[in-house]
C-alpha positions in Angstrom: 0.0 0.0 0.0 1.2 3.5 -0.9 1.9 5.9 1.6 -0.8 8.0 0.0 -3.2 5.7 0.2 -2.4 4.8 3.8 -2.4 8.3 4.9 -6.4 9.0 3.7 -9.0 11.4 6.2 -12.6 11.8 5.9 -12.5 15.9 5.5 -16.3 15.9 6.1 -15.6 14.2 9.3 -12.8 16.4 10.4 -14.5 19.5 9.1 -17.4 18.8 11.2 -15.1 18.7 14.4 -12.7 21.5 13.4 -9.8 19.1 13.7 -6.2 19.8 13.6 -4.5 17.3 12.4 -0.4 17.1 12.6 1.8 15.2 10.1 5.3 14.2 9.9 6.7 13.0 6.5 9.9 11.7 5.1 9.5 13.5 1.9 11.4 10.4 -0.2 8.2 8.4 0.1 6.7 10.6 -1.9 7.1 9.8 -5.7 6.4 13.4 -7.3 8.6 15.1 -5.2 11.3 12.1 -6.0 10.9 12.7 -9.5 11.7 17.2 -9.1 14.8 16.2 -7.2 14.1 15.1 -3.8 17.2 13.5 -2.0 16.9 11.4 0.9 17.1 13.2 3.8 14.1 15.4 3.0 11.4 16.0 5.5 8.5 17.6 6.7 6.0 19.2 9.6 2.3 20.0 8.3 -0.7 21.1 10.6 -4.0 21.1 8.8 -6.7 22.9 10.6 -10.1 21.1 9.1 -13.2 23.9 9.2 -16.0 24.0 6.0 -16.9 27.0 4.2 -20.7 27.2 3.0 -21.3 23.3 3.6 -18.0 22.2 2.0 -14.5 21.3 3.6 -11.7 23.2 3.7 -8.2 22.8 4.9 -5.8 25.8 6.3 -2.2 24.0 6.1 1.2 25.0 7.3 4.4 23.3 6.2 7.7 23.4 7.3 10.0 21.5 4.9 13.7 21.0 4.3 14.1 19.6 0.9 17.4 18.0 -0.5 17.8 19.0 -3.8 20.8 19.6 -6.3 22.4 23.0 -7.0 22.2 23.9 -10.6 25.2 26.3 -10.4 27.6 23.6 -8.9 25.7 20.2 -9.1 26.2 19.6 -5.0 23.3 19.1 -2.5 21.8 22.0 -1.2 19.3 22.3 1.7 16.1 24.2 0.7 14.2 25.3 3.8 10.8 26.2 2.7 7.8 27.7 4.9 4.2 26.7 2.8 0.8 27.8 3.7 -2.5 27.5 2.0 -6.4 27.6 2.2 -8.1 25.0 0.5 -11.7 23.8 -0.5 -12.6 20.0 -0.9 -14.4 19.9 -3.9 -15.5 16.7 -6.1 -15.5 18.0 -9.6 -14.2 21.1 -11.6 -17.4 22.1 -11.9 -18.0 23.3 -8.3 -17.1 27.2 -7.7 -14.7 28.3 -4.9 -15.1 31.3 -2.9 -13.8 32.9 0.1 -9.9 33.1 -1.0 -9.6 29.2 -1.1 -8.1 27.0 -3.7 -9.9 23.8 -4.8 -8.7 20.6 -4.6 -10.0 17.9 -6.1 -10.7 14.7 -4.6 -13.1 12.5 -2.7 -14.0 14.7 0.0 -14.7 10.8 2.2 -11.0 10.0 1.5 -8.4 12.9 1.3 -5.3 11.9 1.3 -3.2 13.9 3.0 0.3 13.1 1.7 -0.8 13.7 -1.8 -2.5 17.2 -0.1 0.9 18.2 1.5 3.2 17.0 -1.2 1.1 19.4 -4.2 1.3 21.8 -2.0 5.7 21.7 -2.1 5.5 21.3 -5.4 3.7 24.4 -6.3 6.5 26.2 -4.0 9.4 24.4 -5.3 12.0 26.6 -7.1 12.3 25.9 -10.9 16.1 26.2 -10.5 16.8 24.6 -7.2 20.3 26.9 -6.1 22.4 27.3 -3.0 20.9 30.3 -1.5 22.1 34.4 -1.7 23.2 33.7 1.8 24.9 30.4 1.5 27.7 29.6 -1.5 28.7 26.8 -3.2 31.4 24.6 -1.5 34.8 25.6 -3.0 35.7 24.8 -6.4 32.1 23.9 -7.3 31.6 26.5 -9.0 34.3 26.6 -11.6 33.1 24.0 -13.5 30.0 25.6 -14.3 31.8 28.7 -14.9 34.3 27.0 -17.5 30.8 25.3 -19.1 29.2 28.6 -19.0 32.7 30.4 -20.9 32.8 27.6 -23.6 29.1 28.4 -24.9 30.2 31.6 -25.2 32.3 31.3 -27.2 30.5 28.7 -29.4 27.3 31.6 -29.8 25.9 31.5 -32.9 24.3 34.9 -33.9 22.5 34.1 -36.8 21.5 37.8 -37.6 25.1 39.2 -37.3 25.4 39.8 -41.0 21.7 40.9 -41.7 22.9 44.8 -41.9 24.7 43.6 -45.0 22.5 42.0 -46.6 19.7 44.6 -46.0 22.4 47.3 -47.7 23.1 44.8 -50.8 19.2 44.3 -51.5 18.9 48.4 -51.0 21.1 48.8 -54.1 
């Protein structure tokens, strides 16, 4: 059994109560966040505060994550921190409108699965260029072979309009 399925809430249920609920998650379980990049060693804290909103459930999450992924400047492992939070509606089709500021999700509002819930949720705040941050730099050394990548395609630059002046002034004449 997936850890999705394993990890599934009635939102009605919860909803009704106002339950918090409080989830701890080892974010290599988790096979879309594998596939952008997650290393082991990844993790996660999510509280989901269950209320409804005009007979439907909705869902207030926090997440705290530390993601590994791998530097694009100097290929190395690089520790995102990231601080998530949304409001969203449990909805069964596309067809049903969301109001009040909440996003829909769409699922089975009977069986929610949380670790699906909390892993979209990374996703969406995931940086398309994973880097080390403006504080932190790459270990030494890293760094130069991206530079010497980065000089070589310079050079290589095609510039496939360099001559058009010229050939505008011969077709002018």
């Amino acid at each position: 059994m997936s850890p999705a399925r394993a990890d599934q809430v009635n939102a009605v249920e919860l909803a009704a109560r106002s339950a918090t609920l409080e989830r701890e998650l080892d974010l290599g379980n988790l096979p879309r966040l594998r596939e952008a990049g997650a290393q082991a060693g990844s993790h996660a804290r999510a509280l989901l505060q269950f209320g409804s909103f005009e007979g439907r459930p909705t869902v207030q999450m926090q997440i705290e994550a530390s993601i590994v992924l791998t530097c694009q400047r100097c290929l190395q492992p690089c520790d995102l921190r990231m601080s998530e939070s949304a409001m969203v509606m449990v909805v069964a089709d596309e067809a049903q409108e969301v109001a009040g500021g909440y996003e829909p999700v769409i699922a089975d509002p009977e069986r929610l699965p949380v670790g699906e819930l909390i892993e979209e949720q990374l996703l969406l705040g995931m940086p398309l260029v994973p880097m080390h941050g403006s504080g932190a730099r790459c270990p030494d050394g890293a760094g130069d072979k991206a530079t010497v990548v980065s000089d070589a395609k310079v050079e290589d630059r095609q510039r496939p309009f360099a001559n058009l002046r010229e050939l505008l002034d011969k077709s002018e004449r």
